[in-house]
Phi, psi and omega in degrees: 000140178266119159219162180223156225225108146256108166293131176295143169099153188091036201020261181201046204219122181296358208252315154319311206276347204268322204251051165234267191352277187303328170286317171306305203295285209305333184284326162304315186282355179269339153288357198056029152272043202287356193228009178192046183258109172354158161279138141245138207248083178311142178233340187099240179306158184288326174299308159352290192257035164254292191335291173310317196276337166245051169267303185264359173262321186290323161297354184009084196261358159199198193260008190210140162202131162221202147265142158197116221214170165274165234241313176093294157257161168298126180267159180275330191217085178327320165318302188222102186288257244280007173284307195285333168303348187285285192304349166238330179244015168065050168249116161329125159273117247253165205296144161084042187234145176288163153300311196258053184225010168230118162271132189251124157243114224246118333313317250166141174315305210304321208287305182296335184285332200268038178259319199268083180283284179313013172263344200272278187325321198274319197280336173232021160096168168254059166252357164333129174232102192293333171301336162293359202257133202272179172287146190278025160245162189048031175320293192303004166250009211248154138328110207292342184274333159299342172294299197287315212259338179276346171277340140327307188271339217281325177265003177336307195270321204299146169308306247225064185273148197289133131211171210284144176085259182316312177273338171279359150308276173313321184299308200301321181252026185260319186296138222241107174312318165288341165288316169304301178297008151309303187237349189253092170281012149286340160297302167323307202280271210319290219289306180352256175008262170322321176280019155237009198255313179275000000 
């Protein structure tokens, strides 16, 4: 099977689109798709990657094509994506496209990183300051900008202090599935999927 994977992230900076690949590509072989693992496509922006994902879905450029992007808000139904894209960004579904052809990162890529606390540790160390960091229940309910901004100060004092693209890249592919598949049913959601599509 051919699929392809168009990702939210990596601005428009080339240098970026290479390395939101490599965090996706790696986070995936940590699931154990190293041997039947997607094309991934960086797209940049959010618009972006509706625009490419129904550009290839209307083209049926391969036999699985989805997005996959953050969620933004908190969803009312994990199940129906394409309910919650109408009602926060006015995006059409666009004809013949599934629900489980939207991947969700709920609120936000960040909400998966602050989940994987030894993966947090092993990348900064111990100036990590885990009391900045929010509690690990109910995450996929928190407000993606409280998600964002405790990942900000908690690495403050770090050589390497957190910001979105390059390092949050690098964070993306340190992280361990089974700890996500703790607390995140949207990790839950992706990996399903995937394991029946590739």
């Amino acid at each position: 099977m051919r699929a392809i994977l168009y990702l939210e992230g990596g601005g428009d900076s080339k240098d970026l689109h290479t390395r939101c690949r490599a965090g996706f590509r790696r986070l995936l072989e940590r699931c154990g798709f190293q041997g039947r693992r997607p094309r991934l496509v960086a797209c940049g922006g959010r618009d972006a990657t509706f625009d490419d994902f129904t550009s290839a879905h209307s083209g049926r450029m391969a036999d699985f094509i989805a997005m996959w992007l953050d969620s933004e808000d908190v969803l009312s139904d994990l199940e129906k994506t394409w309910a919650h894209l109408k009602a926060r960004d006015g995006w059409a579904q666009p004809g013949g496209a599934s629900d489980e052809q939207v991947l969700f990162m709920t609120t936000c890529m960040e909400t998966w990183l602050v989940t994987d606390r030894p993966a947090l540790k092993e990348h900064y160390g111990n100036t990590l300051q885990d009391s900045a960091l929010p509690p690990l229940s109910d995450l996929e309910k928190r407000p993606r900008h409280d998600i964002q901004e405790s990942l900000t100060h908690a690495p403050r004092d770090c050589s390497n202090a957190y910001a979105k693209g390059k390092r949050s890249f690098e964070i993306l592919g340190k992280l361990t599935p089974a700890t996500l598949e703790k607390r995140l049913p949207s990790f839950v959601r992706v990996r399903r999927i995937l394991n029946t599509t590739l």
